[in-house]
Structures are given as C-alpha cells and as structure tokens.
N, C-alpha and C positions, 0 to 999 in steps of 0.2 A: 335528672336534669336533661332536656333537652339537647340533643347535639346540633352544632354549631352549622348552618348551612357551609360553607368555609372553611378550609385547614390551611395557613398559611407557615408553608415549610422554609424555615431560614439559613443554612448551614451558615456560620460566620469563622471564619480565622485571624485571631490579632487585630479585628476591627470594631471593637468598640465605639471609636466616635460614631463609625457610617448607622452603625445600628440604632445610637441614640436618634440618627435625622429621621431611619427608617422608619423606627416608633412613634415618629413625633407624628409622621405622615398618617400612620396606619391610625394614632387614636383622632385625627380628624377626618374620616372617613365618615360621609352620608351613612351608609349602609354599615350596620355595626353589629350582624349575627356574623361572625368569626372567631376562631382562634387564634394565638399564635404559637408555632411549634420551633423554639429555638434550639438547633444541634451545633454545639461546640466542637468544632473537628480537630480538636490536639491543640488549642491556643495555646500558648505563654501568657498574652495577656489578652484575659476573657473580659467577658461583656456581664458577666455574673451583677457587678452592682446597677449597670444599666436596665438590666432586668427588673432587676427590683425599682428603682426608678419609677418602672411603669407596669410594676403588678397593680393597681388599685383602677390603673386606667384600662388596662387589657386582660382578657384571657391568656394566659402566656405559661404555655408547658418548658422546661429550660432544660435541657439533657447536655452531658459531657460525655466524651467518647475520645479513643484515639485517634491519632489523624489518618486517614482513609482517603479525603480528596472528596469533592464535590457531588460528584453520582453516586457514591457509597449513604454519604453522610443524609441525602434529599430519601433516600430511602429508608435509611433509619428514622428520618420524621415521619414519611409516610406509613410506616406502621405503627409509629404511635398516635396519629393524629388522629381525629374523631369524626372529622367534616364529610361531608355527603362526595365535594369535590374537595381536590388539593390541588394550591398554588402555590407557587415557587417563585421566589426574585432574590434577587443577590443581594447583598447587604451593600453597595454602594447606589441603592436605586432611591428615590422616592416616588409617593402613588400621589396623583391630584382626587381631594377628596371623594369624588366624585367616582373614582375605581371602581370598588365593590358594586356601587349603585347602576353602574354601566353593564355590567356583568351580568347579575342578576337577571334584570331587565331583560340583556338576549336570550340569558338559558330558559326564563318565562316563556320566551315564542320559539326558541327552534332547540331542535335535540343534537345535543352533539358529545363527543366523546373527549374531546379536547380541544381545548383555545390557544391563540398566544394575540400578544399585541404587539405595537410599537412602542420604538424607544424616542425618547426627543431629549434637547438640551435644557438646562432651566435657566433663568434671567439671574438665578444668583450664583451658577458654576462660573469658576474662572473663565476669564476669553478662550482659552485653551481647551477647555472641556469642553465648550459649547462648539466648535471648533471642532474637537472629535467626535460629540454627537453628531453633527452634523454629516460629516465623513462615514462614519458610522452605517448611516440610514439613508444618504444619495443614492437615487438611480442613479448619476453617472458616476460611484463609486464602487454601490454595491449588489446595481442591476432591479434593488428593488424588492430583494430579495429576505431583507430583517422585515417587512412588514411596513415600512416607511410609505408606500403607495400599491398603486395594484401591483400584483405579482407576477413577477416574469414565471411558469414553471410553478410549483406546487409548493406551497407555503410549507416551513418549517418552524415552530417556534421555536422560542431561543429559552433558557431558562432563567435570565433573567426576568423574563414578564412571560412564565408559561403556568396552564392550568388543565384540570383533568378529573374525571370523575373518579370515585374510588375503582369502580369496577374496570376501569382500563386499566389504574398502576395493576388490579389483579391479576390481567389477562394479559402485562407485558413484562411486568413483575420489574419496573421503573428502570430505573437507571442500569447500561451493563459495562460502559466504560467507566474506571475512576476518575479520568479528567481527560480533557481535550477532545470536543465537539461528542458530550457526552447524549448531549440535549439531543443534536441532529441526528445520532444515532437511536435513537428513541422516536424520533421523529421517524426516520425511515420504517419502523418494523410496525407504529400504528398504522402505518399507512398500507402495508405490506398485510395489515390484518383486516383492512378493509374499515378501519374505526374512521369517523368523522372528525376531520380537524380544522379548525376556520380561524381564520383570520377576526379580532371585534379589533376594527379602528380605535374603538373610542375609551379601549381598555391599553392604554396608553402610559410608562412610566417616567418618570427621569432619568436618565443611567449617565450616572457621576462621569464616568470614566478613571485613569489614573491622572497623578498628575505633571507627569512630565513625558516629553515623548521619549523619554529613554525607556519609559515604565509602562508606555504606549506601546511602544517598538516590541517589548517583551510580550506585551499580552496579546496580541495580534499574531507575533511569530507561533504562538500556541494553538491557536486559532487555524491557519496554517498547516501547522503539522496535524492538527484533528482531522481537515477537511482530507488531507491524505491516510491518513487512518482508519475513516470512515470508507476510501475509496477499496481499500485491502478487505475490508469485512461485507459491502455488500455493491456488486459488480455493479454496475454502468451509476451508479449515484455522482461519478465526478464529471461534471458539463465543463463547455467553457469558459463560461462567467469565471467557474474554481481558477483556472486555468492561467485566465487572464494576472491575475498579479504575476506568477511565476514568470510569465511573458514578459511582462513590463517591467521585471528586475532584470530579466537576460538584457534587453534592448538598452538598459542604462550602461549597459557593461559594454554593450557591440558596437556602440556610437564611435568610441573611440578608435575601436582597432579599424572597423569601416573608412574613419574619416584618413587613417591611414593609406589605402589603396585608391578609394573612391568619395573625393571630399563633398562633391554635389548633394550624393547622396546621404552623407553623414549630416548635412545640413538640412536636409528635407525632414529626415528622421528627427532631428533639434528642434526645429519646427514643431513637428508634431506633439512632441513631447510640451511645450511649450505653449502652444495651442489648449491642450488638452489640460494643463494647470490652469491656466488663465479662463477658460469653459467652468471646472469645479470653481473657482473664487468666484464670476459675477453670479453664479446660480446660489451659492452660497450667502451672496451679498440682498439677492432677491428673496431666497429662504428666509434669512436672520435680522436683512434691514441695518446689520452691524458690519462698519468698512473693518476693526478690527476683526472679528471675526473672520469675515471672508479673507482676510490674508495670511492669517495663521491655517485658514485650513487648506492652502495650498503645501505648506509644511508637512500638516497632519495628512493628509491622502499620500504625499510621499514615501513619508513615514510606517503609514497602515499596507502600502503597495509592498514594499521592498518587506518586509519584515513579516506578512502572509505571504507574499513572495519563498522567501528564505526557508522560512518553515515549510512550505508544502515541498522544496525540492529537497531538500535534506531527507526530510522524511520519506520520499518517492528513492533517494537514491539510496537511502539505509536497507529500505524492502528490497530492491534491486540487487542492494550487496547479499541481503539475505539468503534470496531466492539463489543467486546465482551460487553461493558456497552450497544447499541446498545440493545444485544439479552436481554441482563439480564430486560431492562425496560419492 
C-alpha cells in the first residue's frame, strides 16, 4: 500500500464530542491522500467508539497510552505515522474543506521544512468563542503574532494548525516539553537549525476555544507560564510583545494605589485603559460585522491579558525563587 502523502497526529483527552466535529471536518476534505493517527493520552472517557464511527470513512490508526501531556503524546503519533509529512491540530479545531487541498498545492511550488497557519472563529461557535478567536488572532491583541496577518518578528506555529516533514520531527526529534508552549519551543530550535518554516494563509483552521471565560482564563494562564519557560531554556526568545500582558496586569493593579497620591494621573492611565478596550471592540466589530461579538470580546482580551499576565509572572518569579535559593546554598 501506498503511503499516505499526510499523517494527521491527534492527541485527544476526555474529548470525544470535539473529535467527532474534527472527523466530520476531516472526511470532507478536497484533498483525501491522508491518514489519521489518533493518541489517547490517559482518557477516562475515550473517543474509541468515535473512532469506529468513522473507520469506513477515514484512514484512522487509534492508540491508547498513559497520560504524558500533549508533546509527549504528538510524538508517539509521529512514530507511528506513515505520511511523507505530519500535521498536528487539537482536537477542538475544525479544517474548511479545502485544508489539505491548500497545502499541497504550496508544498508543489516551494520546499519547506515546516508550516503553520491561522486560526479564525466559525459562524456556528458560540458568540463567546467567536469572541476569543477573535482576541485570539488580533494584531492589537496579539501583535500578529499566531499568524492572523503579517508577522511582527519570525513566525512561530502553534500546534494547533502546525505541520512538518518527517525528516525535521527526525532532525529535532519533535516535541521536548510535556505541556506549556511546547509547540514554541520546537519552534525556536527549527529555527535555530536553520530549517525553513512559513507561514500558508490559506491553510487556516477553526479553533473552538473553551467555553467559558473561567476555562479561558485557565488556558491562557498556561500559555503564560509556557512563554516564560521557554524564556529559561533558550535566551533572548522573550520580546516585549511577551511582556506586554504582564504589563498590563501590573497597570490594573497601580491605577488604584496611583489615583491615591496623584488622581490626574490615575485618570489619564483609566483613560487609556479604556481607550484601548473600546480600540479591540470596534476593530472586532469591523473584523466580525457582529455588535455581539465585538462586545464580548472587550471581556475576552481582559480576560486573555490578566490571565497570560498572571502566568508569565508567577512563572518568572518561581525561577527567580529558584535561582536565588540556588546562589544562597
């Protein structure tokens, strides 16, 4: 048998529904030389009947394993997968038919070592979700920097919508963090080896999000702590863009004690603050064309701020505690 131009690596935990959407997406795909390699990372409740579901429609390798965490797990599909390249998406994403077909097509005209795309919202995710994609993938959120437009600085994929030839997972030997900006960090050491990695537009997914912002707030705070993780293992990788949330959690904090001494000024800083929501909503509103939307995702950038915020300085002051018992022994 032929091998599949495509190995499409799925870790899932406990998410069954997402996977049924994923598959739904994947068997209406243009382009239909792939596999699918599903790794069960320690569920309680698997996807096993899902699977079968859509053996008759897909290629679909299905493996169980203990739970390991995200990077571990993309690497156990990668060695079993068969595909020329391997792609990777989260199991709360969906692909517009047309994925694979996009894909292809660029790896036909240019050589590269690795891809990633953009993420967007979909007309059938709650207002809410639409609302953190959108937050999500803003230049004035997130600088520009998931892929969402041109790139500030040197593209990173994410591994939600990331892909790669077999011969790089060989030459980086894939994943080296369990969780938290495990992708970025993989990112930095392609880069780092001089491998080719690019941005395709038009290879573009839906990424669900969660669905509340308290479930937001958690998974953004992780996000957060990665980006400072990543700063510990490979030197000048954290810019200011990183920076900026942790900034703009301190300033919610300072408003107060400020308007204390010097109220002028505490009001100028409200202002801005204020300013600067009201900027994300009507750009949102021109993005989305939805008034709902654009005013939830004054919420959600709150939300994704303080909560990458939180996690990048916790994690920054953990290292800090670290280092310093460190010198004191």
């Amino acid at each position: 048998m032929t091998a599949p131009r495509f190995s499409v690596i799925i870790p899932v935990f406990n998410r069954p529904e997402e996977m049924n959407e994923l598959f739904g997406s994947l068997v209406s795909q243009s382009y239909k030389n792939f596999e699918v390699v599903v790794v069960e990372d320690g569920s309680s409740i698997d996807c096993r009947s899902i699977v079968e579901k859509y053996r008759d429609k897909l290629h679909i390798q299905y493996f169980v394993k203990a739970n390991s965490g995200p990077g571990p797990s993309r690497n156990f599909g990668f060695e079993k997968a068969t595909g020329d390249y391997l792609v990777v998406f989260d199991s709360d994403c969906l692909l517009p038919a047309t994925y694979f077909e996009s894909v292809n097509k660029f790896l036909e005209s240019s050589q590269v070592d690795a891809w990633g795309g953009p993420d967007r919202g979909h007309e059938n995710f709650t207002t809410l979700q639409q609302a953190m994609a959108y937050t999500m993938s803003s230049f004035f959120t997130t600088g520009g920097i998931r892929g969402g437009r041109k790139m500030i600085g040197n593209y990173q994929p994410r591994s939600f919508n990331m892909g790669m030839s077999k011969e790089t997972f060989n030459r980086t030997g894939g994943f080296r963090f369990d969780r938290f900006a495990e992708d970025i960090e993989l990112s930095i050491r392609m880069k780092k080896l001089g491998l080719k990695v690019v941005l395709i537009q038009d290879a573009f997914v839906f990424h669900k999000r969660r669905a509340t912002l308290g479930q937001f707030f958690q998974q953004v705070q992780s996000f957060g702590k990665g980006r400072a993780l990543i700063g510990e293992v490979h030197t000048g990788e954290i810019k200011l863009v990183h920076w900026f949330p942790a900034l703009f959690f301190i300033g919610i904090f300072i408003i107060p004690i400020v308007g204390l001494f010097k109220l002028n000024l505490a009001v100028v800083m409200g202002a801005a603050y204020l300013f600067y929501f009201l900027l994300i909503g009507f750009d949102c509103l021109f993005a989305t064309g939805s008034v709902m939307v654009s005013l939830l995702s004054i919420p959600s950038a709150l939300v994704q701020f303080t909560g990458y915020g939180l996690g990048f300085l916790t994690q920054k002051l953990k290292f800090l505690h670290t280092q310093s018992c460190w010198t004191s022994e």
